[in-house]
C-alpha positions as CSV (number, residue, x, y, z in Angstrom):
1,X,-17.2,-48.8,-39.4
2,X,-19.4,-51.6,-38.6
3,X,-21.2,-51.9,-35.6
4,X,-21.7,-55.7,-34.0
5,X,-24.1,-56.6,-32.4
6,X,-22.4,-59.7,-30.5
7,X,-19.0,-61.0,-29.4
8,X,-19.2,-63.8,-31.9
9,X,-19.8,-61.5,-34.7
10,X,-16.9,-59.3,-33.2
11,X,-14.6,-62.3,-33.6
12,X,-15.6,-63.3,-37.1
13,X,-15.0,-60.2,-38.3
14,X,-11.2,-59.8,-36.5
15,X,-10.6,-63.4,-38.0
16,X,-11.4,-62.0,-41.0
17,X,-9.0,-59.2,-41.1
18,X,-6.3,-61.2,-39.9
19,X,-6.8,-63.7,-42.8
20,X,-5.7,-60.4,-44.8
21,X,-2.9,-59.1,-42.5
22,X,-0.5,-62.6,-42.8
23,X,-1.2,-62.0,-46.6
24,X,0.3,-58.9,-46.6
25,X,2.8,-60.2,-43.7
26,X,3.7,-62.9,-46.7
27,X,4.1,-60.4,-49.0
28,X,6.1,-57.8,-47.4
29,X,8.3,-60.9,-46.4
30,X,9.0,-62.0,-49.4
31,X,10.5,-58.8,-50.6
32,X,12.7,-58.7,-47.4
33,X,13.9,-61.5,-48.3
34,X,15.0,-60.5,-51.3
35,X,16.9,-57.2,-49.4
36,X,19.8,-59.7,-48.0
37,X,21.5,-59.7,-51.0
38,X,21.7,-56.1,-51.4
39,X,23.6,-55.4,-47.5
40,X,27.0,-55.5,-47.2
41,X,27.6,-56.8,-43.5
42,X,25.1,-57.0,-40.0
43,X,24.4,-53.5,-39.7
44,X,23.3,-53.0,-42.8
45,X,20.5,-55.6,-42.7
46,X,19.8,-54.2,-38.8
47,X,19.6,-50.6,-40.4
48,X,18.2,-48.5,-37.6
49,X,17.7,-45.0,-39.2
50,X,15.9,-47.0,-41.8
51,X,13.6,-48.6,-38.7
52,X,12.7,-45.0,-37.5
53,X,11.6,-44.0,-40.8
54,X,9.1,-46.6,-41.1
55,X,7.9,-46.3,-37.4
56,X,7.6,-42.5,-38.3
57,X,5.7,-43.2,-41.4
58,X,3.2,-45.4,-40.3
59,X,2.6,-43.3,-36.7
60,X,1.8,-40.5,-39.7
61,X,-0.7,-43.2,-41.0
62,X,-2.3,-44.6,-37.9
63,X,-2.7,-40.4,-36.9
64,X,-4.8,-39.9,-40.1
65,X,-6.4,-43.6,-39.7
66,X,-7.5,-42.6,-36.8
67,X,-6.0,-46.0,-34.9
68,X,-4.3,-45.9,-31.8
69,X,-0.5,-44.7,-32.8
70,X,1.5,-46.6,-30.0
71,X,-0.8,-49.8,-30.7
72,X,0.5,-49.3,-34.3
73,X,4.1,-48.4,-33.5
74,X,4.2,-51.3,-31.4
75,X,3.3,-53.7,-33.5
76,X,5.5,-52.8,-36.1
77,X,8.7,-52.8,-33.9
78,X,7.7,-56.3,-33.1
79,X,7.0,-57.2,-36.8
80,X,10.3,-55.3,-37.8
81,X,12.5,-57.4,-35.5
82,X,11.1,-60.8,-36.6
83,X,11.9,-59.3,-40.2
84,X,15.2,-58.2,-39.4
85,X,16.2,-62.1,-38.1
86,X,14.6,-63.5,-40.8
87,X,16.9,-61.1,-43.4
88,X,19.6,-62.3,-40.7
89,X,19.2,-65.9,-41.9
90,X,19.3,-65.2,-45.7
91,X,22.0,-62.4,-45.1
92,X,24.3,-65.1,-43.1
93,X,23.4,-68.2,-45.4
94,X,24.2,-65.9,-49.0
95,X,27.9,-65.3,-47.7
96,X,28.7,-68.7,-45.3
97,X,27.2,-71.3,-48.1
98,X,30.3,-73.7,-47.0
99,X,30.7,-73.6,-43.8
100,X,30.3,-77.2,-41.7
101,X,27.2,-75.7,-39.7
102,X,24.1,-74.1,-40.1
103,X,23.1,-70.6,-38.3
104,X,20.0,-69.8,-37.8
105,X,18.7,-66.6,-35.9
106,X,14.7,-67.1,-35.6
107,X,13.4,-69.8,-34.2
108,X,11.0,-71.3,-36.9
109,X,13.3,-74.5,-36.9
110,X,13.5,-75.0,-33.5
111,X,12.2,-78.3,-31.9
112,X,11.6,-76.6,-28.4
113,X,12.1,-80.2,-26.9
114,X,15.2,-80.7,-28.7
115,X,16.3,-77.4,-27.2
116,X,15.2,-78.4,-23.5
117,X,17.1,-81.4,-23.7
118,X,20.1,-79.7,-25.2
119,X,20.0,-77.5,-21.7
120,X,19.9,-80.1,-19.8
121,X,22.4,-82.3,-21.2
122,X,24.4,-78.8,-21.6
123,X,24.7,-79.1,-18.8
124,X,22.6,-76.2,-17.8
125,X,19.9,-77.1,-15.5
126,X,16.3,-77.9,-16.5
127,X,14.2,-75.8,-18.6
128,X,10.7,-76.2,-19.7
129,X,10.4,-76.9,-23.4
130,X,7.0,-73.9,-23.2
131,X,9.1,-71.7,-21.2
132,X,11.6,-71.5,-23.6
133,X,9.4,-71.0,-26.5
134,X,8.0,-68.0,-24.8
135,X,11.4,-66.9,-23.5
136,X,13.3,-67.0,-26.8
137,X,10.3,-65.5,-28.4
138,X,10.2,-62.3,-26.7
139,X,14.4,-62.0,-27.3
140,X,15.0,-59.7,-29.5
141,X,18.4,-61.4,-31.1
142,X,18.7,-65.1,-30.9
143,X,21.0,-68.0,-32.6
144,X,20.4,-72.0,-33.1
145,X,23.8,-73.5,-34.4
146,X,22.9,-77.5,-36.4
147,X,25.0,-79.9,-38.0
148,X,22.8,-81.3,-39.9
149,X,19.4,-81.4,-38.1
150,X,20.8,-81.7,-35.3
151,X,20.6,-78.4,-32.8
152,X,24.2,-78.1,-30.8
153,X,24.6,-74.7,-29.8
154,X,22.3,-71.8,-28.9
155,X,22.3,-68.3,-27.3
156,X,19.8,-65.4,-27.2
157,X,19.9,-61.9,-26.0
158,X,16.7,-59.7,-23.7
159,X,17.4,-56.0,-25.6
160,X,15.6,-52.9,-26.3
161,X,17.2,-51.6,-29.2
162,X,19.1,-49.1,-27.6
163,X,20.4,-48.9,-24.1
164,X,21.0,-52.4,-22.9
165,X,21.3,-56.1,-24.2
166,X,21.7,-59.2,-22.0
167,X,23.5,-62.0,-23.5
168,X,22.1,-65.3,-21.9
169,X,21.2,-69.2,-22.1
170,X,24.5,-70.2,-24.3
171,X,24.4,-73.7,-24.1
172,X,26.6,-76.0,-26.4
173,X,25.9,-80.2,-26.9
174,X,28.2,-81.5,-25.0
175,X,29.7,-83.5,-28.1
176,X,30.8,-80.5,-30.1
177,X,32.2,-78.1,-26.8
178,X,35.7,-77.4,-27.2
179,X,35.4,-76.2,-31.3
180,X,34.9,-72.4,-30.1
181,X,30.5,-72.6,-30.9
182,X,30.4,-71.0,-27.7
183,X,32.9,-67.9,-28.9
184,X,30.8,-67.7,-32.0
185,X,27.9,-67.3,-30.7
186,X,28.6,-64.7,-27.8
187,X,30.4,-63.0,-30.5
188,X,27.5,-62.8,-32.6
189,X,25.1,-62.0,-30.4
190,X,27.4,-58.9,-29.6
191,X,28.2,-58.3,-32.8
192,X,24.2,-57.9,-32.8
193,X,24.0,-55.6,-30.2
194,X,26.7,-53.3,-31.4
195,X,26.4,-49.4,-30.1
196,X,24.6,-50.3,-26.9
197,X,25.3,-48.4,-24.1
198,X,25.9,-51.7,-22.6
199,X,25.9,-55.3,-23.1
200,X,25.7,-57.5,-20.1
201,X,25.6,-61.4,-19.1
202,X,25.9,-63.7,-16.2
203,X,28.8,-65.5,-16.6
204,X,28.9,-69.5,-14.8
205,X,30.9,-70.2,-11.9
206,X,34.5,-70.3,-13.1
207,X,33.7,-69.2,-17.0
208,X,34.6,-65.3,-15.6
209,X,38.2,-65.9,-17.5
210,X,36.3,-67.1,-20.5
211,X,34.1,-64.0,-21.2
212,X,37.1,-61.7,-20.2
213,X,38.7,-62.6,-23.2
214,X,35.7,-62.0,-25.2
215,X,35.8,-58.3,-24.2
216,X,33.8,-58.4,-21.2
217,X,34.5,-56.7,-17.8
218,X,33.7,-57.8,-13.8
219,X,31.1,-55.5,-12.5
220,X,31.4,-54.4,-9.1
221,X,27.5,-52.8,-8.6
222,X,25.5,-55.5,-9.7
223,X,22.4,-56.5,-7.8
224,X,19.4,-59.1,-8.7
225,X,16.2,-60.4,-7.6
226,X,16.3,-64.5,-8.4
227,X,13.2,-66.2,-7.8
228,X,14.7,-68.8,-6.0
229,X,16.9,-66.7,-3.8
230,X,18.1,-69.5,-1.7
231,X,19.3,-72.0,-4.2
232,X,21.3,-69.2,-6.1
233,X,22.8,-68.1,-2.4
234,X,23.6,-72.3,-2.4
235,X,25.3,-71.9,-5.4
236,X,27.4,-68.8,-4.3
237,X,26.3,-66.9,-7.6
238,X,25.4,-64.2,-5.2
239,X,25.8,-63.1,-1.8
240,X,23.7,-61.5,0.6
241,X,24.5,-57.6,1.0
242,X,25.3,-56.8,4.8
């Protein structure tokens, strides 16, 4: 292993290496890719026992590498996921070729302020076009719905592959509301997190009837932490606990 004798010779050499990782990352892409059209519905492209094999495997390799084996796992849960919604998009676009609008479930179309205005004219408040591009890329399941080019519905979901998935920021234009996108998407997004122990979501003021239907039940132990307390209190989204 070389030893450097500055930072800027540190660098040089990491910008190195990564010039080789995104060529394997391009390669191994293109051959997941290719996987779509082997999987017969969602779960088969998720394919979790098929996750844990790899994540075993290449703790097994880091071990005998000698690199740091959570630093390694971790990375390739991250790199995994980004797969997985990327097979998502083939998967979807092989068996819905007709279908008036275009799904996407990564965001490597997304026009961040496209998607902030689409929020706000939602309407859903005002959020930051480089909040949401960190938000929506640290969700592990995410979906942009287009007619065209043009971005009308979207929804994401915070999970951790397991135990819990919260559905949140559904927002559809207000042009094309009333055509069911906002069913679609919760439903996908579910359909995403199937087998968690739970799947949870705030639901508006008034929408409680809404996500009812969709399967969803009223909790009765629910507490949060809002970072403005006062304008949520305002809002009566929550109440104070005496």
């Amino acid at each position: 292993m070389q030893n450097c004798n500055n930072i800027e010779e540190v660098r040089t050499n990491i910008n190195s290496i990564d010039e080789e990782i995104v060529k394997l990352i391009t390669k191994r892409g293109h051959f997941v890719k290719q996987a779509a059209k082997f999987k017969k519905d969602t779960a088969d492209v998720k394919a979790p026992k098929r996750v844990e094999e790899v994540i075993s495997k290449v703790r097994d390799l880091a071990k005998t590498a000698g690199a740091n084996e959570e630093v390694v796992e971790n990375v390739y849960r991250t790199m995994i996921d980004s797969f997985i919604n990327a097979e998502m998009n083939e998967f979807e676009h092989l068996k819905t070729k007709d279908e008036k609008f275009q799904w996407f479930y990564d965001s490597n179309k997304t026009n961040w302020d496209e998607l902030s205005n689409l929020y706000k004219i939602a309407p859903l408040g005002d959020k930051k076009a480089e909040d949401l591009k960190v938000v929506f890329a640290n969700s592990k399941y995410k979906c942009f719905v287009y007619d065209n080019e043009k971005l009308i519905g979207v929804g994401r979901s915070v999970a951790d592959g397991y135990d819990v998935s919260y559905i949140c920021d559904v927002a559809i234009h207000p042009d094309f509301q009333g055509l069911g996108l906002g069913k679609q998407i919760v439903n996908k997004l579910v359909e995403f997190s199937y087998n968690y122990n739970k799947i949870i979501l705030f639901a508006s003021m008034g929408k409680e009837p809404f996500y009812a239907k969709l399967g969803f039940d009223k909790m009765n132990t629910a507490m949060a932490i809002f970072k403005n307390r006062q304008r949520v209190l305002d809002m009566g989204l929550v109440s104070e606990f005496k």
